[in-house]
C-alpha positions as a Markdown table, in Angstrom:
| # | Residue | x | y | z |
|---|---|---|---|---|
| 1 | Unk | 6.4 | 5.3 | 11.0 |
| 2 | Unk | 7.5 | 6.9 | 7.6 |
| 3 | Unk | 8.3 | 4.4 | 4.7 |
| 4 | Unk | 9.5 | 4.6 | 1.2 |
| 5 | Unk | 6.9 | 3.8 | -1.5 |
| 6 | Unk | 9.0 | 1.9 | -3.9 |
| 7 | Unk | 7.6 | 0.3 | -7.5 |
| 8 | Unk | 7.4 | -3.6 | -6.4 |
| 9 | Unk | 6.1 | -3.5 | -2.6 |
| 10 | Unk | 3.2 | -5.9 | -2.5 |
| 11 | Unk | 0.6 | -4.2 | -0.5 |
| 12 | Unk | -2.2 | -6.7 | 1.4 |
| 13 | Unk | -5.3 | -5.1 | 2.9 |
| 14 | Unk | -6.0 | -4.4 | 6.3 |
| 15 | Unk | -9.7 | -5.1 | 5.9 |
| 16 | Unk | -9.3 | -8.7 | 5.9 |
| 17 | Unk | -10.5 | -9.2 | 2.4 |
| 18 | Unk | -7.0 | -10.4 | 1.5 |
| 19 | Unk | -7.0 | -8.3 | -1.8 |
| 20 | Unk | -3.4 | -7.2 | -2.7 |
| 21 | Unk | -2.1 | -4.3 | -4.3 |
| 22 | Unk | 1.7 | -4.1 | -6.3 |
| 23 | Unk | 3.4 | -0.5 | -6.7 |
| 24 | Unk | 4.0 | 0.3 | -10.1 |
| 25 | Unk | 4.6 | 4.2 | -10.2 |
| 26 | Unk | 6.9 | 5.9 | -8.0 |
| 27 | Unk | 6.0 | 7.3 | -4.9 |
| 28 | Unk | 6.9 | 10.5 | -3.2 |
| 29 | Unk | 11.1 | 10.1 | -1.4 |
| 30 | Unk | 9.6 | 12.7 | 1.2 |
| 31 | Unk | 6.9 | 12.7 | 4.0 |
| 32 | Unk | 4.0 | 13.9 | 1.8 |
| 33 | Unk | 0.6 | 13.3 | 3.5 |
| 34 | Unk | -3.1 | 14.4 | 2.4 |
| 35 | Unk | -2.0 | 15.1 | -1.6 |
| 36 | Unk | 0.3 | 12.6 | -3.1 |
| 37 | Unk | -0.7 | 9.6 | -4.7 |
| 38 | Unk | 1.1 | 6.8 | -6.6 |
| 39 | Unk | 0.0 | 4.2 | -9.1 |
| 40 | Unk | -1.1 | 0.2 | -8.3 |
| 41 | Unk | -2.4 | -2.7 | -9.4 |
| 42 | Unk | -4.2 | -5.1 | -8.1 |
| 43 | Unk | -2.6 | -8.8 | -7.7 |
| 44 | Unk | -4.5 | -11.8 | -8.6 |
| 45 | Unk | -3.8 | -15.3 | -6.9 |
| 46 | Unk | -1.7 | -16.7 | -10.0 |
| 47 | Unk | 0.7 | -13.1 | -9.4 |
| 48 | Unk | -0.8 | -11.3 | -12.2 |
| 49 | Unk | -1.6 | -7.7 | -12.1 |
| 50 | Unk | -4.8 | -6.1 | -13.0 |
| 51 | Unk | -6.6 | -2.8 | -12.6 |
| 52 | Unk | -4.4 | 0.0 | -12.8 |
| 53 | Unk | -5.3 | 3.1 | -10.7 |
| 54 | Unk | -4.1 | 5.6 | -8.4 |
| 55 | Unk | -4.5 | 6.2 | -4.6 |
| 56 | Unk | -3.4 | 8.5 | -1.9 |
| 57 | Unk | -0.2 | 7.5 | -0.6 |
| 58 | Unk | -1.8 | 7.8 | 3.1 |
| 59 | Unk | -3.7 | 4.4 | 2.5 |
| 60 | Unk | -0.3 | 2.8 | 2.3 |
| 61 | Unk | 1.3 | 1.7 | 5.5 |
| 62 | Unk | 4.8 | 0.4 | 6.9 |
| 63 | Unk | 3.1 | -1.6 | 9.4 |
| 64 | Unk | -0.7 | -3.7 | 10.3 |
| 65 | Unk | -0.6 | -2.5 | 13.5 |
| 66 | Unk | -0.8 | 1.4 | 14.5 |
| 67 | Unk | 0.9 | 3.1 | 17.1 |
| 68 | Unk | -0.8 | 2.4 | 19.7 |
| 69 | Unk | -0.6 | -1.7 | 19.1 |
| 70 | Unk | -3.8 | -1.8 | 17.8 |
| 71 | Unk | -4.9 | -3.5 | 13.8 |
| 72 | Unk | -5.2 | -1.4 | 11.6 |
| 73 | Unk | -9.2 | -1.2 | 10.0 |
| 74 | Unk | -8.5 | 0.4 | 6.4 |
| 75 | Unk | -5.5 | 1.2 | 4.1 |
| 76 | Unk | -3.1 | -1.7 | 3.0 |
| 77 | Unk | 0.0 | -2.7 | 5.0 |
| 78 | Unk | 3.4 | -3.5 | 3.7 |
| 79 | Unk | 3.7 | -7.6 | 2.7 |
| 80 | Unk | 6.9 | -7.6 | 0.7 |
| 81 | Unk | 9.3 | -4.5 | 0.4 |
């Protein structure tokens, strides 16, 4: 499933961790997989953001679950579009 990367989607891991991740750059407004990247930061508890960075656009997901059902292991899914 193909998604628009927007500045202001809060991203929560899939690793279980519960770190979360806010857009802040623009992402691609195309399908763009294996060498586009967009800028985040990391969301403390309080809703602060900290640690700037960039990361590939792949790690960022519409949905926890993959296609076949299954949770996802790595990347962040989509908490709040």
């Amino acid at each position: 499933m193909t998604h628009r990367i927007q500045p202001g989607q809060t991203y929560r891991t899939c690793d279980g961790s519960g770190l979360r991740i806010r857009v802040v750059g623009d992402g691609p407004s195309f399908p763009a997989w294996g060498w586009s990247k967009t800028t985040v930061e990391t969301v403390l508890s309080d809703g602060r953001g900290i640690r700037q960075r960039a990361i590939e656009t792949t790690q960022l997901h519409a949905s926890p679950l993959t296609r076949d059902g299954q949770p996802r292991r790595t990347g962040y899914a989509l908490e709040t579009p």
